[in-house]
Each structure stands twice: as structure tokens, then as C-alpha cells.
C-alpha positions as CSV (number, residue, x, y, z in Angstrom):
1,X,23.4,124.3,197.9
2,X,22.3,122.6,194.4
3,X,23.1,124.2,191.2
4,X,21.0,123.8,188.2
5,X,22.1,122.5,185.1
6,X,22.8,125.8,183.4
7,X,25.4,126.6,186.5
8,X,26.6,123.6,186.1
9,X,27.3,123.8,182.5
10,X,28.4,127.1,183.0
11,X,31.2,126.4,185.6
12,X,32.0,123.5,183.4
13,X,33.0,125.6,180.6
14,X,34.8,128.3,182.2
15,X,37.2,126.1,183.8
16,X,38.2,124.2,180.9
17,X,38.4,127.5,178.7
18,X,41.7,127.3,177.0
19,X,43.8,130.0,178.0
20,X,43.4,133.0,175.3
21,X,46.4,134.1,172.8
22,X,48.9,137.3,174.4
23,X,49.0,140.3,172.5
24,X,52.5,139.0,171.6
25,X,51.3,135.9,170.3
26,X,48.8,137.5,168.1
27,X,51.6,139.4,165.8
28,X,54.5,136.8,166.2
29,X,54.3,135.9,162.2
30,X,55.5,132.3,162.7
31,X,52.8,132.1,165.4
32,X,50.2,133.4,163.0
33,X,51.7,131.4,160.0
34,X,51.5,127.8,162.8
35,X,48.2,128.8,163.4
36,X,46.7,128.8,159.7
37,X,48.6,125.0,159.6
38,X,46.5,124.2,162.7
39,X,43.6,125.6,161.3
40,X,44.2,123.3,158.1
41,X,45.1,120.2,160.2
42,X,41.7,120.7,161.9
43,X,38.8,121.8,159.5
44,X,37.7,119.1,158.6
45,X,37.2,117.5,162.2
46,X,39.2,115.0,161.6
47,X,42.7,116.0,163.1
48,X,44.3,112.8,164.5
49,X,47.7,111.3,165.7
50,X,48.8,111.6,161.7
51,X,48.2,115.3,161.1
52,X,49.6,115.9,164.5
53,X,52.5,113.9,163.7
54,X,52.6,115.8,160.8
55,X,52.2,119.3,161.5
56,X,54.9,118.6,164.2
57,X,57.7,117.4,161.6
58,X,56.8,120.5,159.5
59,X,56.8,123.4,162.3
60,X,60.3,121.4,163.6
61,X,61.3,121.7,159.8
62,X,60.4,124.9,158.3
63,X,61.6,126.8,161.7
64,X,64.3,124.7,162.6
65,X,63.3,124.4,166.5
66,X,63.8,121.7,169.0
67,X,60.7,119.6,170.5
68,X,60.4,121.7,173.4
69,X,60.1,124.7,171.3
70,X,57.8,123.5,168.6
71,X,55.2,122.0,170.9
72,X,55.1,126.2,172.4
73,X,54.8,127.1,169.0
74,X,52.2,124.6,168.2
75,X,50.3,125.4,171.8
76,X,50.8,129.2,171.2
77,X,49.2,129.1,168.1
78,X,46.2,126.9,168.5
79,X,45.2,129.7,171.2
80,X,45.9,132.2,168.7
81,X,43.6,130.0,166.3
82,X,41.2,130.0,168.7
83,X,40.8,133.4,169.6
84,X,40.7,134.7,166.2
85,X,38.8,132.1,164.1
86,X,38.8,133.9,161.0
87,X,41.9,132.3,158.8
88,X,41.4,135.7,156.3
89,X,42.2,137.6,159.2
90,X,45.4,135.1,160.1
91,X,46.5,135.3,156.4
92,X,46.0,139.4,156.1
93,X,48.4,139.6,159.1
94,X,51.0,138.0,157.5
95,X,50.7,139.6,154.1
96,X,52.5,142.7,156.3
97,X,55.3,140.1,156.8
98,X,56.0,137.5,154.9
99,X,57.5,138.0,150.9
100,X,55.4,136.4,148.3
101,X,57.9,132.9,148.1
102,X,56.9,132.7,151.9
103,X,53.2,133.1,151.3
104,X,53.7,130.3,148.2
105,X,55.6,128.2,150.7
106,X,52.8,128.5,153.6
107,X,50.1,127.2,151.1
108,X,52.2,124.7,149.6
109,X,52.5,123.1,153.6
110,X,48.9,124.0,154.2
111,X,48.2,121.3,151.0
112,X,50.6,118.8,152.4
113,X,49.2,118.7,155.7
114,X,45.5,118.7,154.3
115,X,46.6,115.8,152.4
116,X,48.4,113.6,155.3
117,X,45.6,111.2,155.6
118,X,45.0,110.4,151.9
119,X,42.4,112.9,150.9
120,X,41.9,116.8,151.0
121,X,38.5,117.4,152.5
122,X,36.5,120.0,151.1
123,X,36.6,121.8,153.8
124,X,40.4,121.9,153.8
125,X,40.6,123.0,150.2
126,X,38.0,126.0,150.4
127,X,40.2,127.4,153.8
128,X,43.4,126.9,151.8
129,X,42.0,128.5,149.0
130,X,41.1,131.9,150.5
131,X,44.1,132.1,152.1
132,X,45.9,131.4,148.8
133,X,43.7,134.4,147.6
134,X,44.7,136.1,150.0
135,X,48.1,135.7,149.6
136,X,47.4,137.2,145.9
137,X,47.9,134.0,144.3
138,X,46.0,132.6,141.3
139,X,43.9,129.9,141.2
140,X,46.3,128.2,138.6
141,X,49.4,129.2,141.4
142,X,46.8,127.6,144.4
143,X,46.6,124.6,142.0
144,X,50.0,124.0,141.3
145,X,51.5,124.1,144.6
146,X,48.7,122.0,145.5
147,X,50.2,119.5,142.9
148,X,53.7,120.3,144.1
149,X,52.6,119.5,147.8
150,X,51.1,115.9,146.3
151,X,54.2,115.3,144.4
152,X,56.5,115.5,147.5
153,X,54.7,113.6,149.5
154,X,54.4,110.9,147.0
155,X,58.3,110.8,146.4
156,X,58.6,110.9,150.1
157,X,56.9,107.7,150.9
């Protein structure tokens, strides 16, 4: 039997559809706050080896997990990412859970990773932007941990 293109395309796609988020994965707040820093990493369309590199040290980092555990993290919440889409809705979820220096912090490494390969795409900064609204920060706050993102990674090398 011969398919035609459109069952062929069709098959295509539903076996390489990335397994969707668990219900569990879709409230976990570091989950939800790894998946707004995959979002960042990848709005622009350019996410390569550097922002994975990066948004591997930072997850590692800010959680304090081994490999193993951040690569679940990362995994979990690209799904999560994926099946939600919306980075307003991401951000709303963890206004329920995260205090206000948490939210500050989340931007700040939303603006480092943007900033990884040398310039903040537009893109990037419009995303990181609503969340920082979000978040209920001002645009002078969005801009100065924006600044405070470049600074450290200037004085970091």
C-alpha cells in the first residue's frame, strides 16, 4: 500500500512529537522557572552550543544539582515550554511561588543568558520584558538588572 504525502507527513510528525510535560512537571516552580530560561535561550532561533553551555552552568548553579539532574531539569522543562508556549502564563505560575528577590533574580538570569552570544535580540528583550512585568517590576528595575546581568558577565570574562 502507498501513502500519500500528507500520511506521510503525518506519521512523520507524530513519531517525532516530543513527549508532552506531566501534570507534575507543569507546577514544579523550578521546572516552570528552567522553562522561561529555555524560552529565553531559544527566541530568537539562534540557541547554540554557547546558550546551552550556558543555561546548563546556570540551572547546575542557581539549584545546586549534579549533571544528571540538571539535564532532567533542562529536558523536563523544555517539554513544559513546549506544551504551554505562552511565557505570561509560565511567569503567572510562579508569581504564586516565588518572593519578589526570586522573581528579580529569574530576570536578571533570563538577561545573562540572552546576552551569552554578544547581543540581546529583540526578541529576547520583549519576552524578558513581559515577564519582568509580570513579575511587577518596573521598567527602570527590568533595566537595571539587565545592566547588572551585563556587568557580571563582563567581570567574569
Amino acid at each position: 500500500m502507498k501513502l500519500g504525502l500528507v500520511d506521510t507527513l503525518s506519521a512523520l510528525f507524530r513519531r517525532n512529537r516530543p513527549k508532552a510535560a506531566s501534570a507534575e512537571e507543569l507546577v514544579d516552580p523550578r521546572i516552570v522557572a528552567v522553562a522561561l530560561l529555555v524560552h529565553a535561550a531559544q527566541v530568537d532561533g539562534l540557541a547554540g552550543p554557547r546558550e546551552r553551555a550556558r543555561l546548563e552552568a546556570l540551572v547546575a548553579a542557581e539549584l545546586d544539582v549534579d549533571p544528571d539532574e540538571c539535564a532532567r531539569l533542562i529536558a523536563a522543562a523544555a517539554r513544559v515550554d513546549a506544551d504551554t508556549g505562552d511565557v505570561v502564563d509560565l511567569a503567572r505560575r510562579l508569581t504564586l511561588t516565588l518572593d519578589a528577590g526570586a522573581r528579580r533574580d529569574l530576570v536578571t538570569l533570563m538577561w545573562d543568558l540572552a546576552s551569552v552570544d554578544g547581543d540581546v535580540h529583540e526578541f529576547e528583550e520583549a519576552i524578558i520584558t513581559r515577564v519582568g512585568e509580570v513579575f511587577d517590576l518596573t521598567p527602570d528595575e527590568i533595566a537595571g538588572l539587565r545592566l547588572s546581568a551585563e556587568l557580571e558577565r563582563t567581570t567574569q570574562g
